[in-house]
C-alpha positions as CSV (number, residue, x, y, z in Angstrom):
1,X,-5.7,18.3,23.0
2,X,-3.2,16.0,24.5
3,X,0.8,15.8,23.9
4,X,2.5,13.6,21.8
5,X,2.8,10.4,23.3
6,X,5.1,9.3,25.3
7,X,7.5,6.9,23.2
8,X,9.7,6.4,26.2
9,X,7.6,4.6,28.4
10,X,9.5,1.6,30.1
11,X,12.7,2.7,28.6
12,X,11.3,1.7,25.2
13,X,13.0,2.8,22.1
14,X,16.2,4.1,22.4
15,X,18.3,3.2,19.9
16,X,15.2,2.1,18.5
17,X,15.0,3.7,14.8
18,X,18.4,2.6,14.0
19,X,17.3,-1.5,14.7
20,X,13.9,-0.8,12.8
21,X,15.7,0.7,10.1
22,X,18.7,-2.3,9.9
23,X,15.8,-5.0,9.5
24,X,13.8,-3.1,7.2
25,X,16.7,-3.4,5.4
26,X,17.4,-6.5,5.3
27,X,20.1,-6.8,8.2
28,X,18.9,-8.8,10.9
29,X,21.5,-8.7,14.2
30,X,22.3,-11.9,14.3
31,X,23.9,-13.7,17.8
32,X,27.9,-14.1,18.2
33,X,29.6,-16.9,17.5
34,X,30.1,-18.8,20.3
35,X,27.2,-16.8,22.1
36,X,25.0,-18.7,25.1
37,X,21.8,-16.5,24.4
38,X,18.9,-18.4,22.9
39,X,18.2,-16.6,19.3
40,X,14.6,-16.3,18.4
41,X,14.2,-15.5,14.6
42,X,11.1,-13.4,14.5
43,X,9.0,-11.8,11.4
44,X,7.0,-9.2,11.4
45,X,5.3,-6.3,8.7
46,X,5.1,-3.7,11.4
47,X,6.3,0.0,10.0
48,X,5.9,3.1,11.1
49,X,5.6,4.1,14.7
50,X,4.3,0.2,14.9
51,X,7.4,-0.9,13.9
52,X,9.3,1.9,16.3
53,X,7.0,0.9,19.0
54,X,7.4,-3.0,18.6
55,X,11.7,-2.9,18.3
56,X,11.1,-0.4,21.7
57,X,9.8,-3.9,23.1
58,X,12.1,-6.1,21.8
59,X,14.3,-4.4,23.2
60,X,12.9,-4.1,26.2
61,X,12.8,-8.0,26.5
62,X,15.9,-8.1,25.8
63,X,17.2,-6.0,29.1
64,X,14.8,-8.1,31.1
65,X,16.4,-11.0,29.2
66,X,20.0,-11.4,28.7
67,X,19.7,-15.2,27.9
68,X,17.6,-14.5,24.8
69,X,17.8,-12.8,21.8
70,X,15.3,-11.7,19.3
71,X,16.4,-11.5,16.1
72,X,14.0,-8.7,14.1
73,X,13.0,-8.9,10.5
74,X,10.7,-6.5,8.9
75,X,8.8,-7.5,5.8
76,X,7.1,-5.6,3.0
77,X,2.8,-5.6,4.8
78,X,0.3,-7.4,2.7
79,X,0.5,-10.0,0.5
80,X,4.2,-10.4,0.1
81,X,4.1,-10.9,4.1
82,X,1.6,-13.9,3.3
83,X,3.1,-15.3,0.5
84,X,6.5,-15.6,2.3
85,X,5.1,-16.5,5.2
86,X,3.4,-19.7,3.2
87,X,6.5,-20.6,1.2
88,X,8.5,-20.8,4.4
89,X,6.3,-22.7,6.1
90,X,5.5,-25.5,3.4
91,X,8.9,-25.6,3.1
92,X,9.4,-25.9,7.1
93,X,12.5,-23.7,7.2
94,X,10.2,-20.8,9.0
95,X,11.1,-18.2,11.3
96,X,10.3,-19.2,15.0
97,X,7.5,-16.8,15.5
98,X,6.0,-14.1,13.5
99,X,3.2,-11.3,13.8
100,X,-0.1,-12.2,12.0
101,X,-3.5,-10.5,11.3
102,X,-6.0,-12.7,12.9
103,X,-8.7,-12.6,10.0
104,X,-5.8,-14.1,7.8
105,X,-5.6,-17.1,9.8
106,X,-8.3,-19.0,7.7
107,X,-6.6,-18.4,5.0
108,X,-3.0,-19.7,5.4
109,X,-3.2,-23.6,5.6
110,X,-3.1,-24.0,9.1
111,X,-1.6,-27.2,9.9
112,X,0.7,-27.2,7.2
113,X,1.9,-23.6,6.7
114,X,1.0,-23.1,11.1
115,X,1.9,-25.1,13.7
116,X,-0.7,-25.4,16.7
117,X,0.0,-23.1,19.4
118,X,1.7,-25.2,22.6
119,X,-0.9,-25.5,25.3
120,X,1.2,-26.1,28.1
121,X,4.0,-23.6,27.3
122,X,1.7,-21.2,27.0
123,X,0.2,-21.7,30.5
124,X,3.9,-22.0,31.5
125,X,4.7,-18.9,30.2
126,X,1.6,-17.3,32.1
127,X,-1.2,-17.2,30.2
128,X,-4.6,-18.8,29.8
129,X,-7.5,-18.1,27.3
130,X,-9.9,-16.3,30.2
131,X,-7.2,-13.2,29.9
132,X,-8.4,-12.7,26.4
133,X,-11.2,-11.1,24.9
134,X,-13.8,-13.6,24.2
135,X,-14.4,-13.6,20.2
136,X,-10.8,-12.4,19.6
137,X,-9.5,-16.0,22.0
138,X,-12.6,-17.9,19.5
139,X,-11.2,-16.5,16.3
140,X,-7.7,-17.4,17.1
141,X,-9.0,-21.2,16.7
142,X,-9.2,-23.4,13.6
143,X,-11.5,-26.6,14.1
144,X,-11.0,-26.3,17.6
145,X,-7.3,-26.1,17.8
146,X,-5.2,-22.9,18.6
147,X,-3.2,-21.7,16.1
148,X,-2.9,-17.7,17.7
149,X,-2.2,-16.0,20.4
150,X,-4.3,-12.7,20.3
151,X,-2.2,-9.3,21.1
152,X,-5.0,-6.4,19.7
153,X,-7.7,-5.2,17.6
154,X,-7.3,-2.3,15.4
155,X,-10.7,-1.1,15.2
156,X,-12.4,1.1,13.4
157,X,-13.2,4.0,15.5
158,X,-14.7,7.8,15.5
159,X,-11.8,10.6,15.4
160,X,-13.2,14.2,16.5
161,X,-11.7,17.4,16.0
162,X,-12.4,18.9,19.3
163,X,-12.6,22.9,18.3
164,X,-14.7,22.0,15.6
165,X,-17.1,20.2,17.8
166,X,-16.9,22.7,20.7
167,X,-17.7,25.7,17.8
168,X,-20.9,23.2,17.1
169,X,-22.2,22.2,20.3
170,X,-21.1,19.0,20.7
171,X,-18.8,18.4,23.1
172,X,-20.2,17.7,26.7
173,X,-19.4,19.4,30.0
174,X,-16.3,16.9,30.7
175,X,-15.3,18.3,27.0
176,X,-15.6,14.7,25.3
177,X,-17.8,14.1,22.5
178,X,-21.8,13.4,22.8
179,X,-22.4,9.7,22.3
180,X,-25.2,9.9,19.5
181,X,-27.4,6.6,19.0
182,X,-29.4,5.8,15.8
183,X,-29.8,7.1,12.2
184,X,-31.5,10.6,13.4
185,X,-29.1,11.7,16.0
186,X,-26.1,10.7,14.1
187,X,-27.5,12.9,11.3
188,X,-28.3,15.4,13.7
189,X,-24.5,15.7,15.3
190,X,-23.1,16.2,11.4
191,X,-25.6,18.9,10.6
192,X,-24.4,20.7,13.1
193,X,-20.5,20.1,12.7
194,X,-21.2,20.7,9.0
195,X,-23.0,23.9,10.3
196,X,-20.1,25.2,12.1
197,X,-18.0,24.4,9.0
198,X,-20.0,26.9,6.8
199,X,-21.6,24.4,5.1
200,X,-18.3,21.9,4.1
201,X,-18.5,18.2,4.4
202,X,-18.3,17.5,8.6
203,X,-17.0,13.6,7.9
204,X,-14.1,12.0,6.0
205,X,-13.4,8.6,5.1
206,X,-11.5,6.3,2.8
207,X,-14.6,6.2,0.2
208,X,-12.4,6.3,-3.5
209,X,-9.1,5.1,-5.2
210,X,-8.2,2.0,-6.5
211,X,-8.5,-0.8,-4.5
212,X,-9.7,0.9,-2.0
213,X,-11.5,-0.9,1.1
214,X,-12.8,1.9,3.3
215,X,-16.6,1.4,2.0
216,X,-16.3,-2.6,2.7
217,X,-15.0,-1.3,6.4
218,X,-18.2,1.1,7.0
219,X,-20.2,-0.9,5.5
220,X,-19.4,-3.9,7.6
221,X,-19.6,-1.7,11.0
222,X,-23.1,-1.2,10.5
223,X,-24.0,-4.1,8.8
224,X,-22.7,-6.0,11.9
225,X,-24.7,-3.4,14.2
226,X,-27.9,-4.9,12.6
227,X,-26.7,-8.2,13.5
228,X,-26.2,-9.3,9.7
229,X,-24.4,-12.5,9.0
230,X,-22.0,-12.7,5.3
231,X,-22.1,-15.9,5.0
232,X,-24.1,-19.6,6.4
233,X,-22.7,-20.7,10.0
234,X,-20.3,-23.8,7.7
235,X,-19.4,-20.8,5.7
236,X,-20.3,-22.3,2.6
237,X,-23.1,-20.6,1.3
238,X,-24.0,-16.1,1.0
239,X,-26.2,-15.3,3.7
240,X,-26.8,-11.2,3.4
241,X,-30.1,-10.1,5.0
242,X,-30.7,-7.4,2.4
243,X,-32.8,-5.4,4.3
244,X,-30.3,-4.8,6.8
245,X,-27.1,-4.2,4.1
246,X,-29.7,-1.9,2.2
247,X,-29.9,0.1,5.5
248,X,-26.2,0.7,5.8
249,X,-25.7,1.1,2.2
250,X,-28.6,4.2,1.9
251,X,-27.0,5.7,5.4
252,X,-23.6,5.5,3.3
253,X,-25.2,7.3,-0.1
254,X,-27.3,9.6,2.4
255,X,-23.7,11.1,3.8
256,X,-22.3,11.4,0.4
257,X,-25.7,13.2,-1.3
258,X,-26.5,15.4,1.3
259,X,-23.2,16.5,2.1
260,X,-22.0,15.5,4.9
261,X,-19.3,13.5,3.9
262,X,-17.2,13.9,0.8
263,X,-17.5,11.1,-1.2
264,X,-14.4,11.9,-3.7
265,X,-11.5,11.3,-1.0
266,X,-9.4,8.2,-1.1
267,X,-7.6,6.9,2.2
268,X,-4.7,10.0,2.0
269,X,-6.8,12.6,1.4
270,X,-9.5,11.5,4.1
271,X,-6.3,11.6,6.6
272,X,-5.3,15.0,5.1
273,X,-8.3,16.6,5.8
274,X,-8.6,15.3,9.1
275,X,-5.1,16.4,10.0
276,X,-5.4,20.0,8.5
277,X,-8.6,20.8,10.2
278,X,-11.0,20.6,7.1
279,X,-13.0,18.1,8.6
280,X,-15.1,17.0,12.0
281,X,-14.8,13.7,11.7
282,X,-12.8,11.0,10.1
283,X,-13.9,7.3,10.0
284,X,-11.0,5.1,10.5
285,X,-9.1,2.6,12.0
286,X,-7.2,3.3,15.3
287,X,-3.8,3.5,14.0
288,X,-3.9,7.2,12.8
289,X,-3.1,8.3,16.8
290,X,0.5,8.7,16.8
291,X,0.4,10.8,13.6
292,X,-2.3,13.1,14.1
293,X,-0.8,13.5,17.6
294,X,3.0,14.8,16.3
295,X,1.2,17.4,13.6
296,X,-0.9,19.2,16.6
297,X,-4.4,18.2,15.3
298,X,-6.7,19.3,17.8
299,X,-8.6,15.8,18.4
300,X,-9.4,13.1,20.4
301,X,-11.7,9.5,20.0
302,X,-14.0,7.4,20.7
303,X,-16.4,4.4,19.6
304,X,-17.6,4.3,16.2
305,X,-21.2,5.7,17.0
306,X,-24.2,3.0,17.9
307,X,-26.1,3.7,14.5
308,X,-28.2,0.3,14.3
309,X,-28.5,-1.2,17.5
310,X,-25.4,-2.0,18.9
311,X,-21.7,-0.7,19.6
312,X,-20.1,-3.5,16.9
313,X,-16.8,-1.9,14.5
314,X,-15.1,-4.0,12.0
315,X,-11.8,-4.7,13.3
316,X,-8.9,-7.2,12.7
317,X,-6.3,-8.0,14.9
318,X,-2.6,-8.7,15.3
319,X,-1.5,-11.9,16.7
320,X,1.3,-14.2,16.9
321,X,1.9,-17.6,15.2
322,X,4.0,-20.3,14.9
323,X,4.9,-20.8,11.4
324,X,5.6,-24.5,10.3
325,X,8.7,-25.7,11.5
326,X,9.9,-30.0,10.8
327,X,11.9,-30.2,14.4
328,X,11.0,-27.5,16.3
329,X,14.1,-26.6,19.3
330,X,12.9,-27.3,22.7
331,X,15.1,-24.5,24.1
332,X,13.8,-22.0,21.6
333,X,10.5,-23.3,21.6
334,X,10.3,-22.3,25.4
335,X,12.3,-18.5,24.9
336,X,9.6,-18.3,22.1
337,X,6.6,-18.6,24.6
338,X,8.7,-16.5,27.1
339,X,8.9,-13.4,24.6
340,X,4.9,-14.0,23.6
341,X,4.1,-13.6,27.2
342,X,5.8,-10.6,27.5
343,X,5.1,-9.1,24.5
344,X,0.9,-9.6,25.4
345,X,1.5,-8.7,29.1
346,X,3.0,-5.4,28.1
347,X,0.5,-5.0,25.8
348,X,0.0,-1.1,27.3
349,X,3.2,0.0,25.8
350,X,2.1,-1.6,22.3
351,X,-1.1,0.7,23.0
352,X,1.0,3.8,22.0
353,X,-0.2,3.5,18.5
354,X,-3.7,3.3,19.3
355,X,-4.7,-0.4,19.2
356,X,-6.3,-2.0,21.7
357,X,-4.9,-4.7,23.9
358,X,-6.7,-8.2,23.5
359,X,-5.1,-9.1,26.7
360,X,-7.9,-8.2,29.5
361,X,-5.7,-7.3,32.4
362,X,-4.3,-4.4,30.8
363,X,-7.2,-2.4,29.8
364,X,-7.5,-1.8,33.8
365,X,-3.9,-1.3,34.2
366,X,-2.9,2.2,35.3
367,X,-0.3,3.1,32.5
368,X,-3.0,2.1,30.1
369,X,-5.9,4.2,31.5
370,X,-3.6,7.5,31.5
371,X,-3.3,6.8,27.4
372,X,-5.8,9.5,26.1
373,X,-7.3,9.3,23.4
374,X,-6.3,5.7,23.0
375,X,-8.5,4.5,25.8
376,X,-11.4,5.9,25.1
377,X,-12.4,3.5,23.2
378,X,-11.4,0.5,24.8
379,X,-14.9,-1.5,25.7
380,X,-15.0,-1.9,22.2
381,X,-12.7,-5.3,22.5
382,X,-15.4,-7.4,23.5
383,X,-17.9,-6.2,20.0
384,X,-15.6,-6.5,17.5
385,X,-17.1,-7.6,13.9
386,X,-14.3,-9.8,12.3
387,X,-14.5,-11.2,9.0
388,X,-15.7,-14.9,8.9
389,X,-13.3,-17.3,8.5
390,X,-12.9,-18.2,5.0
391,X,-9.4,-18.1,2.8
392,X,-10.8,-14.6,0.3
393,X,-11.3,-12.4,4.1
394,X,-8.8,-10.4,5.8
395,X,-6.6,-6.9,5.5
396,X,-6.4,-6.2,2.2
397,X,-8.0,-9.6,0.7
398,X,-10.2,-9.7,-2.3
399,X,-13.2,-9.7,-0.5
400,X,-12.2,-6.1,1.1
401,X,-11.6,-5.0,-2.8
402,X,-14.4,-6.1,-4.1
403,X,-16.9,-4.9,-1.6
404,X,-15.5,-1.5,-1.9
405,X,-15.4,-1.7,-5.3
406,X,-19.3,-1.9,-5.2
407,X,-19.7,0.1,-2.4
408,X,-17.6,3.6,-3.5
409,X,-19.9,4.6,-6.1
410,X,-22.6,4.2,-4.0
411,X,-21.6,6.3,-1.4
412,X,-21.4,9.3,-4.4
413,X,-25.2,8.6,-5.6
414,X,-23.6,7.1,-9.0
415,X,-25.2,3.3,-7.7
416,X,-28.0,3.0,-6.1
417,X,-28.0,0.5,-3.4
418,X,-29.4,-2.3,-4.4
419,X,-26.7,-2.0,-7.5
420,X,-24.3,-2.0,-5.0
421,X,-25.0,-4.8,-3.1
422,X,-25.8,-7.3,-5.8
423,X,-22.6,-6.3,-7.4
424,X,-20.9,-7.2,-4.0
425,X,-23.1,-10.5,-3.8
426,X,-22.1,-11.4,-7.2
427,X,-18.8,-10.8,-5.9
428,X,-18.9,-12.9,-2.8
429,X,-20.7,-15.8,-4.9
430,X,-17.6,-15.9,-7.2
431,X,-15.2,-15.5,-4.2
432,X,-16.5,-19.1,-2.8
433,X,-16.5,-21.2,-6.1
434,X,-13.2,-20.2,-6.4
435,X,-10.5,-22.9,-5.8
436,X,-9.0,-22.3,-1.9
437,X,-5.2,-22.4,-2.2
438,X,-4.8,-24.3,0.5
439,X,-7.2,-27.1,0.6
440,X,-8.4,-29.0,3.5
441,X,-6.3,-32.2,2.4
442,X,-3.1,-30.0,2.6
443,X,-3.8,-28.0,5.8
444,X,-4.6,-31.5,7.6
C-alpha cells in the first residue's frame, strides 16, 4: 500500500482548511479598499479534500500572482449549485468564473445563463483545444460554440484490496492487479476473491437507497462498452439497443444472485465495506482515493475492467464556465483566463483526489506519474462514456434517479431485466416530453 498523499506538493494548502472553512461559510475574503489587485469572484461546490485541494491552488496562484486575487465561494453541490448558478446568470449579476460538471452543460441555457468561452484569451492565456482530451474538448461545445474549459474526468474505476487479491491469486508478479477481459474472466477473478473471502460477497457498489444512482453508473459503463447509444444522434428520440442493455443488466443481476456482490448496500455502506476490509472490490468513481488512503486500507486501482469489448467507464467532468455577465471587465476578464490556465496547467496537483487531468500534457508530467494509485488509470481520459447532451443528464439529474431506480431491484433478482429496462425506457420517454427549462428561444 502506498502513504497518504502528499497534500503539500507545491506548497499547496497551508493555511488551507481555515479559507475552505471561511467560504463554506459564507465569508468570502474580499480585496482592501483601495487595493490594486484584480479580484476575481469565483464559485465553486468543491468539499472535502476537493475543496482542501482546490483553496491549496488558489492559493498557490495567488503567490505566483500578487496582482490578482481570487475571491473563494463554496456552495452547497447539486442542485442548489445549479439553480444559483441559473438565477445569477439570467439575472447577469454572476460570479466571474465558477466550476461546472461538464454533462450539466446541456442543461443550463447556455447563451443566456453561459457566456461563450473567449477564444483569443484563451490562446493568450496558453492554451488550445489539441491539449485536451478529444471527447471531453467535444463535449465542452454547444452548437459548435465553447462554453467550457475542461479540467478532469472523475471516472468510474476498479478499487482492489491488495491482500485480498494476493490471498486469491490475483495480483501479478509486479504486485498490480490482473487485467481480466470479458464476462467469463471477470466472473472468474470474483470467484476467486470471493473464494479467499470464505465465501462473502468479493464486490461492492452503490446498488440501494433512495435516490440512489450507482446502478444507472454500472449500467452505463458496460452499456457504453457494447457501443450502445441512449438516445438518436439530434437527441430527440430513445435509441436503446436492448440486446446490448439486457447484456449489462443480466451481468448486474448475475453478481447480485450468485453472490458475488451484495446487492443490499447503498453508496455508504459500499465505501464502508471497502474501507474495513470486508470486500475485494468496490465499483466507484475515483474520488474515494484520499479517504481510503488516510484510514490505511490496503488498496490500489485501476481501469474499470473491459467486460464488453472495450475500456469505456461512465465519467463526468469538472470544468470551468463563464456564467452570464451584461458588461463583462476587460481587466478581470483577462486575470480570469490567467487563473484558468493555471488552474488546468497544474492540473497534477488537482490529481491528489484522484481525478484525472483533461489537460494532456500533464498525464506525462513527472509529478503526475509518481501519483500511485491515481495514475493507474489514467489512459482512461480518451474512452470516457458521458451522458448525451440533453437538459434531464448529468450528476445527480433525474435521468441518474430514474435509471437506478429501475436498475436496483434488478441487481437483487426482485426485476428481471427486461422489467428493468422498460421501466428505465418508460422513464427516458417521459424525461424527453417533458418541457426543457430553458428553451432554445431563451438560451439563443
Amino acid at each position: 500500500m502506498h502513504g497518504p498523499p502528499d497534500i503539500n506538493r507545491r506548497h499547496l494548502l497551508g493555511g488551507g482548511l481555515a479559507l475552505v472553512a471561511a467560504a463554506a461559510s459564507g465569508c468570502a475574503l474580499p480585496v482592501g479598499f483601495g487595493s490594486s489587485q484584480t479580484r476575481i469572484r469565483y464559485w465553486h461546490f468543491l468539499g472535502a479534500s476537493d475543496g482542501i485541494t482546490m483553496n491549496g491552488m488558489v492559493r498557490a496562484f495567488g503567490k505566483e500572482n500578487p496582482d490578482i486575487f481570487v475571491e473563494e465561494n463554496v456552495l452547497q453541490w447539486g442542485e442548489p449549485y445549479y439553480t444559483k448558478i441559473a438565477m445569477a446568470g439570467a439575472g447577469g449579476r454572476s460570479p466571474d468564473l465558477a466550476t461546472f460538471h461538464l454533462s450539466r452543460l446541456a442543461g443550463i441555457g447556455a447563451g443566456r445563463i453561459l457566456d461563450p468561452i473567449n477564444l483569443d484569451l484563451m490562446a493568450e492565456a496558453g492554451l488550445q483545444a489539441s491539449d485536451f482530451s478529444p471527447p471531453i474538448w467535444q463535449r465542452a461545445h454547444l452548437g459548435g460554440v465553447l462554453y467550457a474549459i475542461p479540467l478532469d474526468a472523475h471516472p468510474m474505476v476498479l478499487y482492489y484490496n491488495t491482500e485480498i487479491c494476493e490471498k486469491a491469486g490475483l495480483l501479478g508478479e509486479d504486485g498490480k492487479l490482473r487485467p481480466t477481459t470479458g464476462v467469463d474472466e471477470l466472473i472468474a477473478a470474483l470467484t476467486k476473491a470471493k473464494e479467499a473471502m470464505g465465501g462473502k460477497p468479493p464486490l461492492t457498489m452503490d446498488a440501494l437507497g433512495l435516490g440512489t444512482v450507482g446502478p444507472w453508473r454500472v449500467w452505463w459503463t458496460l452499456y457504453s462498452q457494447a457501443g450502445g447509444a441512449l438516445l438518436t444522434p439530434d437527441n430527440t428520440a430513445v435509441a436503446i439497443d436492448d440486446a446490448k442493455a439486457l447484456d449489462a443488466l443480466r451481468l448486474m443481476q448475475r453478481l447480485g444472485t450468485e453472490g458475488l456482490c451484495d446487492p443490499r448496500t447503498d453508496y455508504g455502506a459500499s465505501v464502508a465495506k471497502f474501507t474495513n476490509g470486508e470486500a475485494a472490490f468496490l465499483w466507484n468513481g475515483d474520488w474515494e482515493t484520499t479517504g481510503l488512503k488516510e484510514r490505511g486500507t490496503p488498496f490500489s486501482m485501476t481501469r474499470f475492467p473491459n467486460v464488453f469489448g472495450t475500456g469505456a467507464a461512465q465519467a463526468d467532468c469538472h470544468a470551468f464556465v463563464l456564467p452570464h455577465q451584461r458588461d463583462r471587465d476587460p481587466e478581470i476578464e483577462r486575470a480570469t483566463y490567467r487563473f484558468i490556465a493555471y488552474l488546468v496547467k497544474n492540473s497534477a496537483d488537482w490529481a491528489v483526489a484522484g481525478h484525472v487531468p483533461a489537460y494532456l500534457p500533464a498525464l506525462q508530467e513527472p509529478d503526475y506519474l509518481a501519483l500511485h494509485p491515481q495514475s493507474e488509470y489514467r489512459s482512461v481520459i480518451t474512452e470516457v462514456a458521458l451522458d448525451p447532451q440533453v437538459w434531464f443528464t448529468g450528476s445527480a439529474s433525474r435521468l441518474w434517479i430514474e435509471f437506478g431506480g429501475a436498475f436496483s431491484p434488478v441487481i437483487s433478482g426482485e426485476r428481471s431485466p427486461e422489467d428493468g429496462l422498460a421501466a428505465a425506457k418508460a422513464a427516458l420517454d417521459r424525461l424527453l416530453k417533458a418541457p426543457n427549462p430553458f428553451p432554445a428561444e431563451e438560451r439563443s
